[in-house]
KOLDREN-806108 format. One record per residue: residue number from 0; residue in one letter; x, y, z negated of N, C-alpha, C, CB in turn. Coordinates in pm, whole numbers. Atoms other than C-alpha are relative to their C-alpha. Glycine has a CB too. Example, Ala and Ser with C-alpha at 12.3 -4.5 7.8 and 13.67 -1.06 7.14 Angstrom:
2
num;residuo;n.x;n.y;n.z;ca.x;ca.y;ca.z;c.x;c.y;c.z;cb.x;cb.y;cb.z
0;a;89;-119;0;1230;-450;-780;90;120;0;-99;3;-125
1;s;-82;-119;6;1367;-106;-714;-77;109;-73;41;46;142
end
This chain:
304
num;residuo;n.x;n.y;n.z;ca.x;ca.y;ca.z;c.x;c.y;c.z;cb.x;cb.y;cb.z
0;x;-146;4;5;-2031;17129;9567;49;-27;-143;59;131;53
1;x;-37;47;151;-2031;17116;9205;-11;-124;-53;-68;60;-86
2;x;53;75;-1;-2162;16796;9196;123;-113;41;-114;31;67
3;x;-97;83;-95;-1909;16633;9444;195;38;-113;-17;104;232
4;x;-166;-3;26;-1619;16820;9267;26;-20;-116;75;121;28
5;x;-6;68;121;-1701;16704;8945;-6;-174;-36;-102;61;-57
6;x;51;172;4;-1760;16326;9074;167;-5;-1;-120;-99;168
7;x;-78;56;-15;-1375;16336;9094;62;-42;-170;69;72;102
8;x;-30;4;144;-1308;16391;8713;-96;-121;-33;-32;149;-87
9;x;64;146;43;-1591;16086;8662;69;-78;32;-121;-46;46
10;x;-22;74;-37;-1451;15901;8908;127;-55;-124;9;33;136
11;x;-100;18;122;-1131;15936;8642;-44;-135;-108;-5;156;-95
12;x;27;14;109;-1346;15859;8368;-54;-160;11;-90;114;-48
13;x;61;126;-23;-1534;15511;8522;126;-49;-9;-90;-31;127
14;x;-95;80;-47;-1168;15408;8618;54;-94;-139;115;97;74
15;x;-43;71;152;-1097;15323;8206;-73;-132;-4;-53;98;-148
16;x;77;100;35;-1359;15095;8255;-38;-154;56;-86;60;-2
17;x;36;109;-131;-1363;14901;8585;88;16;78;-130;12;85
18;x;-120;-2;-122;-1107;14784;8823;-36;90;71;26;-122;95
19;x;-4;-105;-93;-1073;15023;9088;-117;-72;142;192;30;47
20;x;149;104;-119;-1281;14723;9360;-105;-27;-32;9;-144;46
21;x;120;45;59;-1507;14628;9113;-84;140;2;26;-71;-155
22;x;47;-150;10;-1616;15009;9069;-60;52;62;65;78;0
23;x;71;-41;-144;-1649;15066;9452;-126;-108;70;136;5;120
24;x;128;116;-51;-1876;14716;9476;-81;71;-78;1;-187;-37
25;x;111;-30;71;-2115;14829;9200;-70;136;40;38;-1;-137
26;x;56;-164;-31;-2138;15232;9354;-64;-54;101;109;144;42
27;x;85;65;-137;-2227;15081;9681;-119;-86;10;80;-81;70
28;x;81;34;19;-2429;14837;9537;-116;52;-46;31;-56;-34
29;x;110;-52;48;-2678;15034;9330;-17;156;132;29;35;-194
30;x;59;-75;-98;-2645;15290;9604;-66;-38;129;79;69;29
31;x;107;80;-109;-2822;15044;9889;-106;-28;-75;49;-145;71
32;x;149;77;115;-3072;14864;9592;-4;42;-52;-32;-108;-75
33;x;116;19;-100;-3348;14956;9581;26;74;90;-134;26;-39
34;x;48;-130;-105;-3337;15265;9828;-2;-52;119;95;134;12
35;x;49;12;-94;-3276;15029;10104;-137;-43;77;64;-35;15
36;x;121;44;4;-3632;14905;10041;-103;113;69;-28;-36;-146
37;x;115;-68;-62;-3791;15251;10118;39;64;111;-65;94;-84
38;x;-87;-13;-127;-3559;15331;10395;-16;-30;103;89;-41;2
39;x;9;73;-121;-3638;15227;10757;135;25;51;-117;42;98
40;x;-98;-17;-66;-3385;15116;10921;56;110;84;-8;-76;48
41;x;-19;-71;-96;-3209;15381;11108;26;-22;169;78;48;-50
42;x;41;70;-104;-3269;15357;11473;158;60;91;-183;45;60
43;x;-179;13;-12;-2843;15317;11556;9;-118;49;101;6;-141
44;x;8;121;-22;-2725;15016;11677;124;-84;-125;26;-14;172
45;x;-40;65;131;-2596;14782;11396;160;24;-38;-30;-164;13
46;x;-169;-12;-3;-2198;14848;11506;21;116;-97;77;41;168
47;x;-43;-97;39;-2235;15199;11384;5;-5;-173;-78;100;66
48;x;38;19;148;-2388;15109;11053;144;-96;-64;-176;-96;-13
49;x;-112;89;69;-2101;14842;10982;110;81;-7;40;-135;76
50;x;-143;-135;36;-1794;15088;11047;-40;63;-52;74;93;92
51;x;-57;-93;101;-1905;15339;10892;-1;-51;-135;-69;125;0
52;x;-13;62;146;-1991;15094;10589;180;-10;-2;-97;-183;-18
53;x;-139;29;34;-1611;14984;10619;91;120;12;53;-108;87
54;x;-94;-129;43;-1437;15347;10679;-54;69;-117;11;115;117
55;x;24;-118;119;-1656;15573;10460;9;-100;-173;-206;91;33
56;x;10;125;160;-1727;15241;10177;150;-10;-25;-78;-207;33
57;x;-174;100;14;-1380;15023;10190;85;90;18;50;-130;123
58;x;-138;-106;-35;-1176;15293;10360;0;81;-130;-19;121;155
59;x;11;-105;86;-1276;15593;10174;5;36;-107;-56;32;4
60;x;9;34;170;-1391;15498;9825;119;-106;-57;-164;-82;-36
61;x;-87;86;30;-1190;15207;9828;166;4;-30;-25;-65;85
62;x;-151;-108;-13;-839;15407;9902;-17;71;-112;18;120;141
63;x;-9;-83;97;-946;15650;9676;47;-10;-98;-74;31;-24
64;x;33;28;103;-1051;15498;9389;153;-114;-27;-166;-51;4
65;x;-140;30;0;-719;15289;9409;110;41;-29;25;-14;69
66;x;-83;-152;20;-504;15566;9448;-32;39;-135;-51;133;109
67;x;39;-48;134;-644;15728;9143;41;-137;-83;-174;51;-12
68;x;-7;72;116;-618;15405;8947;166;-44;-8;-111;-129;5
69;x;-167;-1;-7;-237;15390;9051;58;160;-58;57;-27;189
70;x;-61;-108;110;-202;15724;8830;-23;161;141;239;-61;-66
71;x;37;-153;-123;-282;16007;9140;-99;97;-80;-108;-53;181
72;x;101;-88;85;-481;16257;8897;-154;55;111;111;163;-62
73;x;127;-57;-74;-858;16344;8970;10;147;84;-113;18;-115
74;x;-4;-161;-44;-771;16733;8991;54;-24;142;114;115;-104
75;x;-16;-17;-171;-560;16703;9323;-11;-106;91;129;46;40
76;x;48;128;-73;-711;16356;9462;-148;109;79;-53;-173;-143
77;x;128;-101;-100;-1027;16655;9511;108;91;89;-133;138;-123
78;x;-83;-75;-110;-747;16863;9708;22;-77;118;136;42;-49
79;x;-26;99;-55;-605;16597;9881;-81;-56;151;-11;-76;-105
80;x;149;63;-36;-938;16463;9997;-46;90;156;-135;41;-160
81;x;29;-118;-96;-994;16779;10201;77;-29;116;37;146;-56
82;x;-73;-19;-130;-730;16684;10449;-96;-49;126;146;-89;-5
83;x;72;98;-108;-1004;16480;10593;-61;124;157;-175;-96;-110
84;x;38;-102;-134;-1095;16853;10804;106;-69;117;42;204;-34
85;x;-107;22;-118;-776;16806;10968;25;-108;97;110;2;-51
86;x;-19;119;-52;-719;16453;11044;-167;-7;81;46;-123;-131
87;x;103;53;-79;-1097;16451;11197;-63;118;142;-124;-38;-124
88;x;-12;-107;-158;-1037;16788;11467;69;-71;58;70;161;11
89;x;-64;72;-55;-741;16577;11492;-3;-150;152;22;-17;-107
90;x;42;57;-81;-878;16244;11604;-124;53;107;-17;-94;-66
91;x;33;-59;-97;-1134;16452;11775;52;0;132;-3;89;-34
92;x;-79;-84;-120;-920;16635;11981;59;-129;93;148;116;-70
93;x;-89;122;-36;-691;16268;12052;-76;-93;106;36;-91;-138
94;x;143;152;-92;-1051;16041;12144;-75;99;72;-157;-120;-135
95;x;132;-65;-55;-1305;16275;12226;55;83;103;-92;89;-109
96;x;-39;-116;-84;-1087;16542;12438;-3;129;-28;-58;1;95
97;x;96;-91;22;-1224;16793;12197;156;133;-22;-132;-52;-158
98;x;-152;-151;7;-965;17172;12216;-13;-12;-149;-38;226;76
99;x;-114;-18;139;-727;17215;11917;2;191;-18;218;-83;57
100;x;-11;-164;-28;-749;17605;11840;130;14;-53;-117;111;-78
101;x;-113;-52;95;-451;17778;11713;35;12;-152;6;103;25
102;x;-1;-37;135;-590;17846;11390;47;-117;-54;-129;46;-59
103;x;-37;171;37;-590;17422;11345;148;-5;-30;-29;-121;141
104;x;-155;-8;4;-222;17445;11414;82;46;-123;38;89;101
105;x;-8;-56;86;-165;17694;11168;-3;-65;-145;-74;76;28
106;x;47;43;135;-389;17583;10913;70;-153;-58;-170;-12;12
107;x;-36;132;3;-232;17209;10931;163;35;-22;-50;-93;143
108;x;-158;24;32;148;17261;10921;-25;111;-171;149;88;173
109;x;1;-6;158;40;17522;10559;-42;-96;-69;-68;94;-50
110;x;68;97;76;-194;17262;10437;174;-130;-29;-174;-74;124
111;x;-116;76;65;162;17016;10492;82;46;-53;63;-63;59
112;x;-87;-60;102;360;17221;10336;-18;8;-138;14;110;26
113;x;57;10;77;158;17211;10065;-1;-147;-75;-93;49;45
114;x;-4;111;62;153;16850;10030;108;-44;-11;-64;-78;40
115;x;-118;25;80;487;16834;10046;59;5;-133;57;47;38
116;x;-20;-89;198;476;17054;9686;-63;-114;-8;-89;185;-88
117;x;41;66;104;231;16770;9566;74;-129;-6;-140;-14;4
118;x;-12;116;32;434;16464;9667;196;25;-114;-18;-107;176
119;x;-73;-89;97;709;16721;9450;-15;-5;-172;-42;134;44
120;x;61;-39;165;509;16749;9120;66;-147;-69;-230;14;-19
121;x;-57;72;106;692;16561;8843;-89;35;-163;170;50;2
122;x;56;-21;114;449;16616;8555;-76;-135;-5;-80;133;-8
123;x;74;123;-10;314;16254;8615;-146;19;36;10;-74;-128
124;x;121;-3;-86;7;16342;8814;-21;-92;118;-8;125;50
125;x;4;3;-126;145;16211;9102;90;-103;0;24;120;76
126;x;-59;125;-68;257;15853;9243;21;-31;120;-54;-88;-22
127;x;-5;61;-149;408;15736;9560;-145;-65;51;119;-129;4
128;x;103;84;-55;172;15470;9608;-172;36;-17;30;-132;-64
129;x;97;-19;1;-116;15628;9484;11;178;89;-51;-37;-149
130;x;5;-139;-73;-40;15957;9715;-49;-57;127;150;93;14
131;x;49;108;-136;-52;15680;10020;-149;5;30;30;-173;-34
132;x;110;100;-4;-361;15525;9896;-145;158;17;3;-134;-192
133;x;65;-105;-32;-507;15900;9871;-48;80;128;51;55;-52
134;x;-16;-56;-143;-416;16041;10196;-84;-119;77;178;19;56
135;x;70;109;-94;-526;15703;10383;-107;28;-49;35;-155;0
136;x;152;-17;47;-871;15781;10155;-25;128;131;-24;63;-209
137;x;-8;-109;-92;-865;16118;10382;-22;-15;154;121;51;-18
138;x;-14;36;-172;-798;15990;10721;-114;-120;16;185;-69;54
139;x;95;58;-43;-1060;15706;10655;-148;59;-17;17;-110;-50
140;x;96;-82;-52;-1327;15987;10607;-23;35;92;-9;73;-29
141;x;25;-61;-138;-1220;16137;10906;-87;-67;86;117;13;73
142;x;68;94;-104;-1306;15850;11113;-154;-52;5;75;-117;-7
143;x;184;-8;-87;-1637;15812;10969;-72;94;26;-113;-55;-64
144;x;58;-117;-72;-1706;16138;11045;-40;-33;113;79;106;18
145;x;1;43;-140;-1646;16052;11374;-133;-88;24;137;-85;35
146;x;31;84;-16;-1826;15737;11328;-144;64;20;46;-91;-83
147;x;178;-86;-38;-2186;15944;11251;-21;94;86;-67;83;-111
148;x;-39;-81;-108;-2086;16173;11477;-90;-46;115;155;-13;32
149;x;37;51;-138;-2130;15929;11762;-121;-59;-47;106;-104;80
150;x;140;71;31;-2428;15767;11616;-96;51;2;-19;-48;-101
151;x;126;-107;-35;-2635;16041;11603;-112;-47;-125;-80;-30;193
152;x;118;21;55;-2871;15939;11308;-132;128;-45;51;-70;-112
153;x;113;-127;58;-3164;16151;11239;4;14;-104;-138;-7;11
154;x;-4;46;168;-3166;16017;10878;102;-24;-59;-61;-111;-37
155;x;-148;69;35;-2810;16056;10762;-32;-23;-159;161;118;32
156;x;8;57;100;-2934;15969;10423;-47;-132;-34;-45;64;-48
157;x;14;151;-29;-3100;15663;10521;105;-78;89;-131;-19;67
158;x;-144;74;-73;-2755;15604;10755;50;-65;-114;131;111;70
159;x;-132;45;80;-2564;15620;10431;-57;-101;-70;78;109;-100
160;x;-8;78;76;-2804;15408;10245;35;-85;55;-77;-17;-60
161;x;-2;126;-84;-2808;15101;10490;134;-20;-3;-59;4;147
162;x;-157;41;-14;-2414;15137;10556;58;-19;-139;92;120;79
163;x;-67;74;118;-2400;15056;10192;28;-99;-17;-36;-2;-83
164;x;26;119;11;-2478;14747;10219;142;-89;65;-143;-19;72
165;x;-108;17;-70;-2127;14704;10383;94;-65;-97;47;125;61
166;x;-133;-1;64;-1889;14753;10120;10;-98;-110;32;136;-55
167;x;-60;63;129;-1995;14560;9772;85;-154;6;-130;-18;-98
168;x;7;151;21;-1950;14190;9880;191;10;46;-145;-112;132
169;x;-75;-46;-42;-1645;14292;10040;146;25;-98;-70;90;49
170;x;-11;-72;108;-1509;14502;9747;19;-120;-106;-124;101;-20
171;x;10;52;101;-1605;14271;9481;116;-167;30;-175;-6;-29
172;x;-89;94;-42;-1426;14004;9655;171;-6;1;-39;-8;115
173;x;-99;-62;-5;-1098;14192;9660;42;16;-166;-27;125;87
174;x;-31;-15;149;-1135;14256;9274;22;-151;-52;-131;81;-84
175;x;26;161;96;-1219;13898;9196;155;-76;105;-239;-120;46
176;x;-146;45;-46;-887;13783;9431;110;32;-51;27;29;110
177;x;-168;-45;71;-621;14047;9269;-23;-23;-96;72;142;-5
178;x;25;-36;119;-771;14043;8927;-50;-159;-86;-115;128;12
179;x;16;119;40;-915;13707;8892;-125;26;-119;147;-63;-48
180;x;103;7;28;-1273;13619;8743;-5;112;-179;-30;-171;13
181;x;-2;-44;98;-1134;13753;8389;-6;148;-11;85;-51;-45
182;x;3;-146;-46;-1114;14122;8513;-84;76;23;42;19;85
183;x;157;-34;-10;-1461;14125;8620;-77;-32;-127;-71;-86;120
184;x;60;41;137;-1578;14000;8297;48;133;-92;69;-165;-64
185;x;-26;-118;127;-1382;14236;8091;-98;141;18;185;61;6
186;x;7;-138;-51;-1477;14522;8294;-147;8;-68;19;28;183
187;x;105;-33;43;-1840;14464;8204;-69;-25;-181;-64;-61;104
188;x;12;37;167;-1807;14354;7831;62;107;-38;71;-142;-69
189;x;-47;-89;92;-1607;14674;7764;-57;146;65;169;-16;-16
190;x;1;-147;-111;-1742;14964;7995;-85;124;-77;-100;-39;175
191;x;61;-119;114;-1982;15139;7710;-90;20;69;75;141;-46
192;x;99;-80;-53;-2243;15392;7784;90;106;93;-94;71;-124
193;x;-94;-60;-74;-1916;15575;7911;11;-39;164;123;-29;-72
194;x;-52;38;-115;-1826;15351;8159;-154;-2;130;85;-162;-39
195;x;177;-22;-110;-2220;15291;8277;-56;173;29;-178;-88;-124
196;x;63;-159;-49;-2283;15684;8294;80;26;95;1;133;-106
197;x;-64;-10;-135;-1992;15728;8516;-24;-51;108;95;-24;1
198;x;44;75;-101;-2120;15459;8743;-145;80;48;-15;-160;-53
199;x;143;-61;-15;-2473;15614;8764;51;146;79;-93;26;-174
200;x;-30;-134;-63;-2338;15951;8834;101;2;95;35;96;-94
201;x;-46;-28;-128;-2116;15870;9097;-96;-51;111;134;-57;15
202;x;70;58;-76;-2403;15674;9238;-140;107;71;-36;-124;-85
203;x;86;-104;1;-2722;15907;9184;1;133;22;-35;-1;-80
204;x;-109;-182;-29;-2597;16288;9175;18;-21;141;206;29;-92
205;x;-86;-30;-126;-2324;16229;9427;-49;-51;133;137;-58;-18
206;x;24;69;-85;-2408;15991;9664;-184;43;69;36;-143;-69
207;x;112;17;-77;-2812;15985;9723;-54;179;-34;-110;-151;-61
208;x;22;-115;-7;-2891;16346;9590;91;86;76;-15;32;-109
209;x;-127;-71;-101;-2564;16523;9749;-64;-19;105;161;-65;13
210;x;85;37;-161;-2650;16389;10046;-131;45;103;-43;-117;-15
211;x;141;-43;-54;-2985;16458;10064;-20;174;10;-121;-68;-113
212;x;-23;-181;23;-2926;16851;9943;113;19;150;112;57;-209
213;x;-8;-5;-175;-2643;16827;10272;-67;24;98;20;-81;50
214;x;92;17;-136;-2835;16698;10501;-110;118;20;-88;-151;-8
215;x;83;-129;-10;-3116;16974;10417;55;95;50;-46;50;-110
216;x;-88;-122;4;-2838;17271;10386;16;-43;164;158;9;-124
217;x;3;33;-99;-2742;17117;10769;-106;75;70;-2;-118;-3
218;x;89;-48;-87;-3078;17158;10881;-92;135;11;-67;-85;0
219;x;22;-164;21;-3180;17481;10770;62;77;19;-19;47;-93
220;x;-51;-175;-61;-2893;17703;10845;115;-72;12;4;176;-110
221;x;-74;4;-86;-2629;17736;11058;117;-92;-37;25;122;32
222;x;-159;60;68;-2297;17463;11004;90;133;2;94;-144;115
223;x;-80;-139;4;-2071;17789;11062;6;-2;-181;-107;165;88
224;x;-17;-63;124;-2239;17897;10724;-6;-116;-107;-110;114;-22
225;x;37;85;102;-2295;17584;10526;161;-106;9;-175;-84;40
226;x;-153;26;0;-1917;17442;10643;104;49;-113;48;60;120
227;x;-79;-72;100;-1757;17667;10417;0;-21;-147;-28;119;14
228;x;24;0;84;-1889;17571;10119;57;-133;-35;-109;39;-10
229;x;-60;153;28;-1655;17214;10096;149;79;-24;-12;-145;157
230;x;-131;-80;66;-1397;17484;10039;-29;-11;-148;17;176;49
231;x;45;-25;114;-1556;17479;9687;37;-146;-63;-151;52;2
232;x;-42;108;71;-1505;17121;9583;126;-29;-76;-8;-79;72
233;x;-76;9;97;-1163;17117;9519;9;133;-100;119;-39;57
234;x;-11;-134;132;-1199;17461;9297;-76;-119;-121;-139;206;43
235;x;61;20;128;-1465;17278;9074;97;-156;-15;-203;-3;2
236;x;-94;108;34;-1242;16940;9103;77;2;-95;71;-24;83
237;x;-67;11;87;-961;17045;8974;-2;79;-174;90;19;75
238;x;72;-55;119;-1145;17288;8698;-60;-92;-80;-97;88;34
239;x;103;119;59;-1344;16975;8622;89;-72;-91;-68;-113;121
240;x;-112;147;34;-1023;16737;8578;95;109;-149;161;-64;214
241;x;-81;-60;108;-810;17030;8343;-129;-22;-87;71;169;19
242;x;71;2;103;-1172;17038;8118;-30;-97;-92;-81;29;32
243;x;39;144;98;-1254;16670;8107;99;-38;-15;-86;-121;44
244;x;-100;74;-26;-938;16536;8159;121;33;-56;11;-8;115
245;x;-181;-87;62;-649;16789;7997;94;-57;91;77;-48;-193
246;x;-127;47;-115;-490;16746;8372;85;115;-22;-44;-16;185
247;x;-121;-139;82;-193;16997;8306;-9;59;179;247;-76;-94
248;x;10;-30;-97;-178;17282;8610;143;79;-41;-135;53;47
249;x;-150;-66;2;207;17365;8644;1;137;112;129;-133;56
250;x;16;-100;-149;306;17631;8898;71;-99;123;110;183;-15
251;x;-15;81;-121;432;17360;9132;-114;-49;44;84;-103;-14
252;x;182;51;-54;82;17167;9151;-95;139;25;-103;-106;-159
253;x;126;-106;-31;-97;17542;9147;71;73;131;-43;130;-152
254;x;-18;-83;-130;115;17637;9449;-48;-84;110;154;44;28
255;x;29;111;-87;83;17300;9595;-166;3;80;20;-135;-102
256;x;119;-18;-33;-284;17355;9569;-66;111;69;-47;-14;-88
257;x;-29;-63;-37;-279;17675;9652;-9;-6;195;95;5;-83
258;x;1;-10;-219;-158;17618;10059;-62;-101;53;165;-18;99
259;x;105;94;-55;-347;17317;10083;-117;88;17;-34;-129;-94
260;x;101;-83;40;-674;17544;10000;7;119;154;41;73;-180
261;x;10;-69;-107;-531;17816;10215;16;-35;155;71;78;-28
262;x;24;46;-137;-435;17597;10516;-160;-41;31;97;-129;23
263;x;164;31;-9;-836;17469;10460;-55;112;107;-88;23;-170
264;x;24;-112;-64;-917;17811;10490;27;75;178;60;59;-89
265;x;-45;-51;-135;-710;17946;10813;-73;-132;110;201;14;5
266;x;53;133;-117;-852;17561;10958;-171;90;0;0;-241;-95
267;x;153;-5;35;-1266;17686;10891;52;111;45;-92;-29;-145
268;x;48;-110;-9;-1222;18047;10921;89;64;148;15;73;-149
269;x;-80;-49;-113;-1096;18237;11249;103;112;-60;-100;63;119
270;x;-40;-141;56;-883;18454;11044;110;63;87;55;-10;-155
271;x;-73;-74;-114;-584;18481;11327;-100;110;52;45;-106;128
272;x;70;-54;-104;-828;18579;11566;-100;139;-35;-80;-121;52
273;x;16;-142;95;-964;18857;11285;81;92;11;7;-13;-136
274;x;-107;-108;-40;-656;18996;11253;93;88;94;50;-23;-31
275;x;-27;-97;-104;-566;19028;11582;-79;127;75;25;-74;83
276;x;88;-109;-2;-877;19233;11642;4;126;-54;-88;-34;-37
277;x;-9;-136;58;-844;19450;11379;126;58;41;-11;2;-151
278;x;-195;-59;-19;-421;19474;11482;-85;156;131;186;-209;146
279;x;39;-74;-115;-600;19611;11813;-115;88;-1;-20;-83;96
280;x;118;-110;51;-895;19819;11667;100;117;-38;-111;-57;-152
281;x;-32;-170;63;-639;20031;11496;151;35;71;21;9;-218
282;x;-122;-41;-66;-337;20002;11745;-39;-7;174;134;-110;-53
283;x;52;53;-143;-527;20037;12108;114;56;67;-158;55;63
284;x;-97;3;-116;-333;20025;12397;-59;106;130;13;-170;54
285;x;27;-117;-86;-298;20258;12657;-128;43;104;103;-3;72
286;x;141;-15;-42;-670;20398;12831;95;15;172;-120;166;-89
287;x;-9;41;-220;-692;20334;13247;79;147;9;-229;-2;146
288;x;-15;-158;-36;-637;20756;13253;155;26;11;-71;106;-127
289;x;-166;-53;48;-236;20716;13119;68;-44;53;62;-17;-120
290;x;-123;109;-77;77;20605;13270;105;-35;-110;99;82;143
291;x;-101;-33;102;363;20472;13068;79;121;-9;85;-88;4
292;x;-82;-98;-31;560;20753;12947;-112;93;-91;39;29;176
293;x;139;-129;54;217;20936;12820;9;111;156;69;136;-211
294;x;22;-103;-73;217;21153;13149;-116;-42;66;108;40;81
295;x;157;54;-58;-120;21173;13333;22;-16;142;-141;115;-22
296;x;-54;41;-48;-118;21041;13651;-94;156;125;8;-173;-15
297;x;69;-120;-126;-220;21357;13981;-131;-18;-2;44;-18;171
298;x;95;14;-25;-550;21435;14008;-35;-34;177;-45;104;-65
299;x;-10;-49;-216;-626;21332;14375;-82;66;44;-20;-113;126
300;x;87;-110;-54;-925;21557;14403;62;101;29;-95;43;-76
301;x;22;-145;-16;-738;21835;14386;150;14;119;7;105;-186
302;x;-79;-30;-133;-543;21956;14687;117;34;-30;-50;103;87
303;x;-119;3;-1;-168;21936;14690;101;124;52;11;-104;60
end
């Protein structure tokens, strides 16, 4: 989690260096080559591998990393990000048929309330268009959730490498259309050891190690207990983005963040359904023996 919630403060830091398309071709790229070499294909059928290249690649990174480069700060682009729980019980619930609990309900109208505070914040963190380009990053996770979901891979680390192979040509094509051949040139005549370490570490770290540490955590113990721990990203996110970044934390953005976090929470944890337990552990209701009123009701054994 530390890993992931510190790739958002990089992601920051690559953005000085490389268009926002060019950025997402080169992550994608060095994240398929080589690894798709030692990779067997995953045994999916090719549809699954292409969507999710285009929601989790183009959608996901591509939105993101956009967003952010339209001025959306790293610190709550990792908040943000999280909505993707919601929007993917959501489409769940919409395609699949799958029940909506109460808590969802709950947890989703605090979590918007919350983002209402961030599309609020006036400390220049926060842009229309890059709040869009954020949220749509969110909702195109959801879907590839979905997307591996239905695919079923055994090897979701060899899924993700192969569905790399989706996004750069794609991507790079998009940079070299808005930006024009000179954009791509600069980007790599000025990017430093700065700009190439950020690239590496959103590639290596995040992408093929993350992943692989997931996928383990998955298969060793219970989702219940290993779910909870994506509550943690935006903590080290936006800790990451005030350290590297001197992102300023007002009390509008720390409330904002704040009910996003706690709608997370009430979405993952049953905490209604806690409290009504305990309401009724320490307020029980009347035993079979009583009538209203507190009077007891005739014994009928005993003779009248």
């Amino acid at each position: 989690m530390v890993i992931w919630g510190v790739n958002f403060a990089i992601i920051d830091i690559g953005l000085r260096s490389f268009d926002p398309y060019l950025l997402a071709s080169l992550r994608f790229l060095l994240a398929a080559v080589p690894a798709v070499f030692f990779f067997k294909r995953p045994n999916v059928p090719w549809r699954y591998l292409l969507l999710y290249g285009l929601f989790f690649g183009i959608g996901q990174f591509g939105l993101l990393f956009a967003g952010m480069d339209l001025g959306f700060s790293a610190g709550l682009a990792s908040v943000v990000m999280q909505l993707q729980a919601f929007w993917t019980i959501g489409l769940a619930a919409g395609l699949m048929g799958e029940r909506v609990s109460p808590r969802f309900l709950v947890g989703f109208v605090v979590a918007g309330v919350g983002m209402g505070l961030v599309a609020a914040v006036t400390d220049g963190s926060v842009t229309a268009a890059g709040t869009v380009m954020v949220v749509g990053a969110s909702l195109s996770w959801a879907v590839a959730n979905l997307i591996i979901k239905k695919a079923q891979p055994e090897n979701a680390l060899a899924f993700t490498v192969w569905a790399s192979l989706v996004p750069p040509v794609p991507m790079f094509l998009l940079s070299l259309g808005l930006g024009g051949w000179g954009t791509v040139e600069h980007s790599f005549t000025t990017m430093g050891w700065t700009g190439l370490g950020s690239l590496l570490y959103m590639v290596y770290p995040t992408i093929l190690f993350g992943f692989a540490l997931w996928g383990h955590l998955l298969r060793t113990y219970r989702t219940s207990r290993v779910a909870p721990l994506t509550l943690l990203v935006p903590i080290f996110g936006m800790a990451s983005s005030m350290l590297l970044l001197g992102e300023p934390l007002g009390v509008m953005k720390a409330t904002a963040i704040t009910l996003v976090i706690l709608g997370l929470v009430l979405n993952q944890f049953d905490v209604i359904g806690k409290v009504r337990a305990r309401w009724a552990l320490r307020h029980p209701g009347p035993v079979p023996s009583e009538v209203p009123g507190g009077e007891k009701p005739a014994d009928a054994t005993k003779a009248s």
